[in-house]
TITI-579567 format. One record per residue (C-alpha): residue number from 1; residue in three letters; x, y, z. Coordinates in steps of 0.1 Angstrom, whole numbers. Example, Ala and Ser with C-alpha at 12.3 -4.5 7.8 and 13.67 -1.06 7.14 Angstrom:
<pts>
PT  num  residuo     px     py     pz
PT    1      ALA    123    -45     78
PT    2      SER    137    -11     71
</pts>
This chain:
<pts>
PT  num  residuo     px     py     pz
PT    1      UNK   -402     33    -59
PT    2      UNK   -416      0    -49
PT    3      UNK   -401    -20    -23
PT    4      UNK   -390    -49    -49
PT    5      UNK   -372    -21    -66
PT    6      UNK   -353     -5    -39
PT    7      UNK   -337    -41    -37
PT    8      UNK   -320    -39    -76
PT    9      UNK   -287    -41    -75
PT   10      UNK   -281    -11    -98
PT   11      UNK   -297      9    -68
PT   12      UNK   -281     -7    -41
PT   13      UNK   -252    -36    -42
PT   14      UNK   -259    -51    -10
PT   15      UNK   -286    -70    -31
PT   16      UNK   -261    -81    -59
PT   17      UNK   -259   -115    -60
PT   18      UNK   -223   -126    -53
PT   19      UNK   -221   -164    -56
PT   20      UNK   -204   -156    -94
PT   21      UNK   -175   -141    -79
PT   22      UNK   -170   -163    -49
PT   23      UNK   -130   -166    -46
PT   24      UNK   -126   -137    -68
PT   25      UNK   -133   -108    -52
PT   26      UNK   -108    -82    -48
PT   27      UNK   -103    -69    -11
PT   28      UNK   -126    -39     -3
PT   29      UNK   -127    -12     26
PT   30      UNK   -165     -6     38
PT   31      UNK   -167     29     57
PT   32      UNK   -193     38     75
PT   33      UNK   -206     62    102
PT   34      UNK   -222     48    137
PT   35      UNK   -246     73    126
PT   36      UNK   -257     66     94
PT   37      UNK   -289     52     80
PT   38      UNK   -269     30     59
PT   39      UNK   -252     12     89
PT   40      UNK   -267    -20     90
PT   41      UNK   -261    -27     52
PT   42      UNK   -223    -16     56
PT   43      UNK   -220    -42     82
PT   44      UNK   -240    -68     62
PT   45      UNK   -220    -63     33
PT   46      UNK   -189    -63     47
PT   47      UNK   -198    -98     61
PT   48      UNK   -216   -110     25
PT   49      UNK   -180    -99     15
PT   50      UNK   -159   -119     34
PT   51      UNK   -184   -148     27
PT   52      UNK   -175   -150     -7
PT   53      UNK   -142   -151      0
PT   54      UNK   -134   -120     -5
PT   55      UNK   -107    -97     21
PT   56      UNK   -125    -68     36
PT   57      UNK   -118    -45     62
PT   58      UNK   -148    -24     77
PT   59      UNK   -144     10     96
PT   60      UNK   -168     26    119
PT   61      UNK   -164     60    133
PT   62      UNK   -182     72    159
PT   63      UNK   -213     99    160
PT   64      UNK   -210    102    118
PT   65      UNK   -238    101     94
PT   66      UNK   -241     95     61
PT   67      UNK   -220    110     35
PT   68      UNK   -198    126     61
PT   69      UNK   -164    127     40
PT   70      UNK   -180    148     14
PT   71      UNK   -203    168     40
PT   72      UNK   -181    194     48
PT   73      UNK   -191    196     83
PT   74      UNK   -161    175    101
PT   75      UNK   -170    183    135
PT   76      UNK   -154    151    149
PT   77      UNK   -125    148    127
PT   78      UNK   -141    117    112
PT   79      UNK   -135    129     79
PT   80      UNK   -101    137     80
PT   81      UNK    -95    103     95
PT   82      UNK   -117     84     71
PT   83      UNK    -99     99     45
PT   84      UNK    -68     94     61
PT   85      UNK    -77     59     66
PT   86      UNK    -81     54     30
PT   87      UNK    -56     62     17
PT   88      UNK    -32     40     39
PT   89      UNK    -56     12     28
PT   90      UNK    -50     20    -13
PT   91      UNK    -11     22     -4
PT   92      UNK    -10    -10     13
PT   93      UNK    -32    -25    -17
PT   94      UNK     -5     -6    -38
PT   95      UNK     27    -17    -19
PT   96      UNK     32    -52    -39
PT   97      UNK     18    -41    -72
PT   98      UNK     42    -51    -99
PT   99      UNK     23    -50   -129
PT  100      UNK     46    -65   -159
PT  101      UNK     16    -70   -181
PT  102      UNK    -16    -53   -189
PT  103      UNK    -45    -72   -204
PT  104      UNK    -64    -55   -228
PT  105      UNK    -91    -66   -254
PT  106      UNK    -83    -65   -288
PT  107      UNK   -107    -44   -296
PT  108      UNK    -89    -13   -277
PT  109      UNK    -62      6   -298
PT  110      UNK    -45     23   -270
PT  111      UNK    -12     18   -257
PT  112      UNK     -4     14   -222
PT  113      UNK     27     20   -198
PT  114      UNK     31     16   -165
PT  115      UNK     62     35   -148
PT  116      UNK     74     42   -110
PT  117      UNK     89     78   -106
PT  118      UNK    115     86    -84
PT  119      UNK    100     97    -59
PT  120      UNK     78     64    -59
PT  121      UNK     43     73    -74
PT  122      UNK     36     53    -96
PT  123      UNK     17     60   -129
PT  124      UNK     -2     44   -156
PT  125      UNK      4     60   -186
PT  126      UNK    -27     57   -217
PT  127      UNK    -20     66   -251
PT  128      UNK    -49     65   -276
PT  129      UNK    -32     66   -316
PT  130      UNK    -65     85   -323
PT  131      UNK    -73    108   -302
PT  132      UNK    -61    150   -310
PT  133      UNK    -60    160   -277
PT  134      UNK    -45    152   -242
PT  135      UNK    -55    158   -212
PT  136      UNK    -39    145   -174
PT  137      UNK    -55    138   -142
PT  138      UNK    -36    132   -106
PT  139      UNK    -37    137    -73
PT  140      UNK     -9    154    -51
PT  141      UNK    -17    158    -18
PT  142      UNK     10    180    -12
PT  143      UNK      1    210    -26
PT  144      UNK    -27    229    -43
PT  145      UNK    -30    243    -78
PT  146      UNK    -32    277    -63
PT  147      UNK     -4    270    -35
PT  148      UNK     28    266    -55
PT  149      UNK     38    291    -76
PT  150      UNK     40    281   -113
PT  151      UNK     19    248   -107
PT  152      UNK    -12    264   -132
PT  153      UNK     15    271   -157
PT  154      UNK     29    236   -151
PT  155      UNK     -4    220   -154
PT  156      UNK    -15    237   -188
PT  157      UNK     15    232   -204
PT  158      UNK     15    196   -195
PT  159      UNK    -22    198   -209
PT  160      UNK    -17    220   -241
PT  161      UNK     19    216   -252
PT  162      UNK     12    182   -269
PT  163      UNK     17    144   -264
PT  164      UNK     43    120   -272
PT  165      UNK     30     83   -282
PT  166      UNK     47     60   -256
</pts>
């Protein structure tokens, strides 16, 4: 690949031009190891970031390389903190969400609801008048699949037993 094209925004962001979105960017969390090959553009994106106007919150840990959350080697515990890290970040994002209203185009048929559980997680539920099957994705960090008896069965009968519009 030629150098020109190393610097397209579909292959890296860090050459996306901003200036559109100046005042509009969400906040972001840039994570990066002191390690990594990538280092330099973490920190200059996290700066381009905050040039725009954008909030954003960078986090170095020390010795990691690239792609050391997903490596599986966490010999430093960066992982585990990184991960740990983000997740406080998408809660405190998520603390003073109230969403009374979702935009949609018109073109999109589904329905939406939005709903807080008792026990706080809150859920975006999608209902598509079309569709013959169901299927549900989340994350627990509480427990495994294979760790609590009668999740599977909970799971596929969430999955197989039908949907209700909402």
């Amino acid at each position: 690949m030629s150098t020109e094209g190393k610097k397209s925004p579909s292959i890296s962001p860090y050459y996306k031009n901003l200036r559109p979105f100046h005042g509009r960017l969400p906040s972001a969390l840039f994570i990066c190891g002191t390690e990594d090959m990538f280092l330099d553009d973490s920190v200059g994106m996290n700066t381009r970031w905050e040039t725009h106007g954008g909030k954003s919150i960078l986090k170095l840990y020390p010795g990691a390389r690239h792609g050391f959350i997903d490596s599986g080697l966490d010999v430093l515990g960066n992982a585990r903190t990184a991960l740990e890290d983000t997740k406080t970040y998408i809660q405190e994002c998520m603390a003073d969400v109230h969403i009374t209203a979702i935009w949609k185009p018109d073109i999109d048929r589904n329905t939406y609801r939005f709903i807080k559980l008792e026990n706080e997680l809150k859920v975006l539920l999608v209902s598509d008048p079309e569709a013959n099957k169901a299927s549900v994705s989340f994350t627990y960090e509480a427990c495994t699949l294979d760790s609590v008896p009668g999740m599977k069965w909970a799971v596929a009968n969430i999955v197989t037993q039908g949907t209700e519009v909402v």
